[in-house]
C-alpha positions as CSV (number, residue, x, y, z in Angstrom):
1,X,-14.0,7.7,2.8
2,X,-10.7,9.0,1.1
3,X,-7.3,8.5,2.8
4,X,-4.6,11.2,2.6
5,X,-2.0,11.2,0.5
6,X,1.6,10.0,2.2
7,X,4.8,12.1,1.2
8,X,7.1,9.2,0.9
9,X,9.9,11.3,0.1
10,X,9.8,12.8,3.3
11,X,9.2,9.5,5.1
12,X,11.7,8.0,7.9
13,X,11.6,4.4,8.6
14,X,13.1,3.3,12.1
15,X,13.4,-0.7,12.3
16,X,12.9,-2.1,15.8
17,X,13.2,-5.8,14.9
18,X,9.4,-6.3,15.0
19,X,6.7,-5.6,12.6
20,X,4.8,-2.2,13.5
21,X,1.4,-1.9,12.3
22,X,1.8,1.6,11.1
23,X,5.1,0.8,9.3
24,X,3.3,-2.0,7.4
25,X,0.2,0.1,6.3
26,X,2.6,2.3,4.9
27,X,4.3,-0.2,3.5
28,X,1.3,-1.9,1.7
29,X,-0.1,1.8,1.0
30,X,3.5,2.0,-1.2
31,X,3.1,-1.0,-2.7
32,X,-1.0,0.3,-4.1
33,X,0.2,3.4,-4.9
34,X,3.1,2.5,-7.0
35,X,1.3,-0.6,-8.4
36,X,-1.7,2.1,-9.5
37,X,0.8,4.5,-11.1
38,X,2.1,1.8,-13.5
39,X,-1.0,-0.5,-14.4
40,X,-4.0,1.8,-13.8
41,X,-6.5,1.9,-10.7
42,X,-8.9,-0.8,-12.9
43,X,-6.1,-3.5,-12.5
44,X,-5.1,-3.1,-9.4
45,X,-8.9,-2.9,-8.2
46,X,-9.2,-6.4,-10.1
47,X,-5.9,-7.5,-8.9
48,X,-7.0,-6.8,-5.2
49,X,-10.5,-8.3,-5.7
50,X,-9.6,-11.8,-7.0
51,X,-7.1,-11.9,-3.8
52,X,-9.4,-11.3,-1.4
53,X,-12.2,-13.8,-2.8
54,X,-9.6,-16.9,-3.1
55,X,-10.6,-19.5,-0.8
């Protein structure tokens, strides 16, 4: 199962002074995208990993 890929230059953020659940998938999908564009899909797979193992 792929996801699509989000045109953040063409993305609007409207700030209602409480987290939306949409705005913060976005958010975190940001975060993966740019994190695989500078150190590779293999680190930020292991990256990912470890954090979701800790105890």
């Amino acid at each position: 199962m792929g996801r699509s890929k989000v045109d953040y230059d063409s993305m609007t953020v409207n700030f209602t002074n409480e987290p939306c659940k949409e705005a913060l998938l976005n958010y975190y999908c940001l975060l993966i995208d740019i994190s695989v564009k500078k150190y590779g899909k293999d680190t930020v797979k292991k990256a990912l990993e470890e954090l979701i193992n800790e105890d």
